[in-house]
Short mmCIF file of the C-alpha atoms (twelve columns), coordinates in Angstrom:
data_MODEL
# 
_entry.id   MODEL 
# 
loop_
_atom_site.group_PDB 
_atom_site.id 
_atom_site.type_symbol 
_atom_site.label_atom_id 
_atom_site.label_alt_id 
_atom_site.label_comp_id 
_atom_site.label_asym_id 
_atom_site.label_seq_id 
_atom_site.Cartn_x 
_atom_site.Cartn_y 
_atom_site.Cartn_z 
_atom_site.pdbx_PDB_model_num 
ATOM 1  C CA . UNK A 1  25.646 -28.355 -7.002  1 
ATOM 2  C CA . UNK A 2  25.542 -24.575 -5.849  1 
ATOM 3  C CA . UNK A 3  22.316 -24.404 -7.574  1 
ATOM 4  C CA . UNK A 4  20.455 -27.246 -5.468  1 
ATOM 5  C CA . UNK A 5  21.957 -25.935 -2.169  1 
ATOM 6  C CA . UNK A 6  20.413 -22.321 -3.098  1 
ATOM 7  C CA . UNK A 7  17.391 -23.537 -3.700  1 
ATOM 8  C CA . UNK A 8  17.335 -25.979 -0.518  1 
ATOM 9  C CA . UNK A 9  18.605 -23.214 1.281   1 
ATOM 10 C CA . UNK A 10 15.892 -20.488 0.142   1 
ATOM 11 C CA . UNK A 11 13.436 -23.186 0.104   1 
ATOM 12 C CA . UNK A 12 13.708 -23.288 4.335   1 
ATOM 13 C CA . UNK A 13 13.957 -19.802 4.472   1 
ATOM 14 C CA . UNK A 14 11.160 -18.928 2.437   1 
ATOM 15 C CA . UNK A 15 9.189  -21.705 4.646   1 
ATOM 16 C CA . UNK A 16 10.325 -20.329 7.877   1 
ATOM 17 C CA . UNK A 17 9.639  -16.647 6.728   1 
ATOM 18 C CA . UNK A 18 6.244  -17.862 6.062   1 
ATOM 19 C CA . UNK A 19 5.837  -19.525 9.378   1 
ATOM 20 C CA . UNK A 20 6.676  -16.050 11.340  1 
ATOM 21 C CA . UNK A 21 4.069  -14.273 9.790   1 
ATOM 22 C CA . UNK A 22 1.790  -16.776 10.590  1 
ATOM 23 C CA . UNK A 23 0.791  -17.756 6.885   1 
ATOM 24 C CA . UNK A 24 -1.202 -21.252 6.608   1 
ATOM 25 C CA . UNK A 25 0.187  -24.229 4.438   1 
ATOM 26 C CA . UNK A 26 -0.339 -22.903 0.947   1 
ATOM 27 C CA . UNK A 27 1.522  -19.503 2.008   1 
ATOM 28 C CA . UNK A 28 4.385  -21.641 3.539   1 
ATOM 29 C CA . UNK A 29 4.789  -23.568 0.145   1 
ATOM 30 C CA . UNK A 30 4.330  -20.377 -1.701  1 
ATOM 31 C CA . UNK A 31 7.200  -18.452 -0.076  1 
ATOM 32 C CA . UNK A 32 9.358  -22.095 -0.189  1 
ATOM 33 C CA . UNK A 33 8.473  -22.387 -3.995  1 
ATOM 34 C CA . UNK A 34 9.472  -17.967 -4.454  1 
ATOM 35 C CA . UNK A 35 12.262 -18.136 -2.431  1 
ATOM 36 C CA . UNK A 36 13.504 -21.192 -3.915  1 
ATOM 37 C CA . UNK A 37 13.211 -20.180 -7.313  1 
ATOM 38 C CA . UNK A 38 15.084 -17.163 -6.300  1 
ATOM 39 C CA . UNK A 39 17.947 -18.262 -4.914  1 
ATOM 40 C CA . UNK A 40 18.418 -21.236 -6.943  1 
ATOM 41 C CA . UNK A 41 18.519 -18.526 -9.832  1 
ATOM 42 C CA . UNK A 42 21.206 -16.486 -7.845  1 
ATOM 43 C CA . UNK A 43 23.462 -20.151 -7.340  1 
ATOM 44 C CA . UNK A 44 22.534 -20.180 -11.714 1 
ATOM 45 C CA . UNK A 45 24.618 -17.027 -11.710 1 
ATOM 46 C CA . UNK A 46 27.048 -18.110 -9.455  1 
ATOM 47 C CA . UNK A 47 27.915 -21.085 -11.128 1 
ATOM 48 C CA . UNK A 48 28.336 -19.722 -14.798 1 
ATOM 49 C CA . UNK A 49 30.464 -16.626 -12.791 1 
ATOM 50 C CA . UNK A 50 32.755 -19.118 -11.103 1 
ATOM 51 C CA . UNK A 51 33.023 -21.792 -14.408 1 
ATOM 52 C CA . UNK A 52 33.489 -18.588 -16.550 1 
ATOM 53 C CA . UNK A 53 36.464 -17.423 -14.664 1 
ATOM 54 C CA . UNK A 54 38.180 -20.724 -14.597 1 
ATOM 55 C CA . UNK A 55 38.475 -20.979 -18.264 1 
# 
Protein backbone atom coordinates (compact mmCIF):
# COMPACT_ATOMS: atom_id res chain seq x y z
CA UNK A 1 0.00 0.00 0.00
CA UNK A 2 2.89 2.54 0.89
CA UNK A 3 4.33 1.65 -2.36
CA UNK A 4 1.23 2.78 -4.61
CA UNK A 5 0.74 5.99 -2.53
CA UNK A 6 4.62 6.86 -3.27
CA UNK A 7 4.31 6.40 -6.54
CA UNK A 8 0.80 8.32 -6.85
CA UNK A 9 2.28 10.79 -4.80
CA UNK A 10 5.65 11.34 -6.90
CA UNK A 11 3.69 10.70 -9.91
CA UNK A 12 1.76 14.42 -9.25
CA UNK A 13 4.77 15.87 -8.19
CA UNK A 14 6.88 14.90 -10.89
CA UNK A 15 3.82 16.16 -13.23
CA UNK A 16 3.48 19.40 -11.49
CA UNK A 17 7.36 19.94 -11.41
CA UNK A 18 7.14 19.49 -15.04
CA UNK A 19 4.33 21.91 -15.49
CA UNK A 20 6.45 24.88 -13.68
CA UNK A 21 9.13 24.66 -15.94
CA UNK A 22 6.96 24.83 -18.65
CA UNK A 23 7.82 21.29 -20.21
CA UNK A 24 5.17 20.04 -22.98
CA UNK A 25 3.20 16.66 -22.54
CA UNK A 26 5.95 14.13 -23.09
CA UNK A 27 8.20 16.08 -20.39
CA UNK A 28 5.16 16.08 -17.97
CA UNK A 29 4.81 12.20 -18.36
CA UNK A 30 8.51 11.87 -18.24
CA UNK A 31 9.05 13.56 -14.86
CA UNK A 32 5.48 11.62 -13.63
CA UNK A 33 6.98 8.24 -14.93
CA UNK A 34 10.94 9.38 -12.98
CA UNK A 35 9.46 10.61 -10.12
CA UNK A 36 7.15 7.85 -9.77
CA UNK A 37 9.54 5.24 -10.16
CA UNK A 38 11.47 6.99 -7.54
CA UNK A 39 9.42 7.27 -4.89
CA UNK A 40 7.55 4.19 -5.33
CA UNK A 41 11.16 2.63 -4.88
CA UNK A 42 11.68 4.72 -1.61
CA UNK A 43 7.82 3.32 -0.23
CA UNK A 44 9.80 -0.46 -1.57
CA UNK A 45 12.25 0.39 1.18
CA UNK A 46 9.91 1.55 3.50
CA UNK A 47 7.82 -1.29 3.48
CA UNK A 48 10.52 -4.14 3.85
CA UNK A 49 12.06 -1.51 6.83
CA UNK A 50 8.74 -1.40 8.63
CA UNK A 51 7.71 -5.47 7.94
CA UNK A 52 11.38 -6.23 8.93
CA UNK A 53 11.11 -4.63 12.26
CA UNK A 54 7.85 -6.18 13.16
CA UNK A 55 9.13 -9.64 13.02
Amino acid sequence: MIVILGALIGAIVGGLTARRRKGNRLDIAQYAAGYGIAFGLVGLIVTVLIDRAMV
